[in-house]
N, C-alpha and C positions, 0 to 999 in steps of 0.2 A: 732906241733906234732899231728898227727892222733887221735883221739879217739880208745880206743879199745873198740872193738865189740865183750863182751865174746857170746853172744848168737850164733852171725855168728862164733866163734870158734865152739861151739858143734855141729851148723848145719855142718858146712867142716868135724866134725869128722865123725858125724853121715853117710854123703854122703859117705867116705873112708872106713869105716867099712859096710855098706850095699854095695857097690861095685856100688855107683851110681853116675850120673855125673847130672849138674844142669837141661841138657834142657831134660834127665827124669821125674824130679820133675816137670818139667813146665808140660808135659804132663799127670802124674798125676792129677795134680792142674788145668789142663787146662786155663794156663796164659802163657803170654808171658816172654821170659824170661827181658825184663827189671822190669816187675811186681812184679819176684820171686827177682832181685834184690833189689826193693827196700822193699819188706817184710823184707828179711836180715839184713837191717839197720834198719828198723822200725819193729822189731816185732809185738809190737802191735797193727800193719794194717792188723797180721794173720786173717780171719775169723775163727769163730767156724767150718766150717764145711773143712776149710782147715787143719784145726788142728787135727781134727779125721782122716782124710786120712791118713795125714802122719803117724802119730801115728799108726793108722792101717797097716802099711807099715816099721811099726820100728823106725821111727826115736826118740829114746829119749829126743830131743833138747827140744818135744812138750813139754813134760813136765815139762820143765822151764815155761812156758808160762801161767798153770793154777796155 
């Protein structure tokens, strides 16, 4: 059985409530999207300075993360 991944739940909600799709974020973030995929699994490979972005951008997933 799969591990679940509640962090990547809040990030998909976060994307669906801000009206945004992944290869957004990548541009945001300026990474590619297998980058952004694997921060999803590993959060804490977020950088700090990708975490203000977002967060500046609304996502409240960030906020699990401090």
């Amino acid at each position: 059985m799969e591990n679940l991944n509640v962090f990547k739940l809040y990030f998909e909600k976060d994307l669906k409530t801000l009206g945004l799709k992944k290869y957004t974020v990548c541009q945001m973030l300026q990474c590619t999207m297998p980058t952004l995929s694997n921060r999803i699994e590993n959060p804490g490979s977020f950088t700090v300075d990708e975490i203000t972005t977002l967060k500046e951008n609304g996502f409240e997933s960030m906020n699990r993360l401090i």
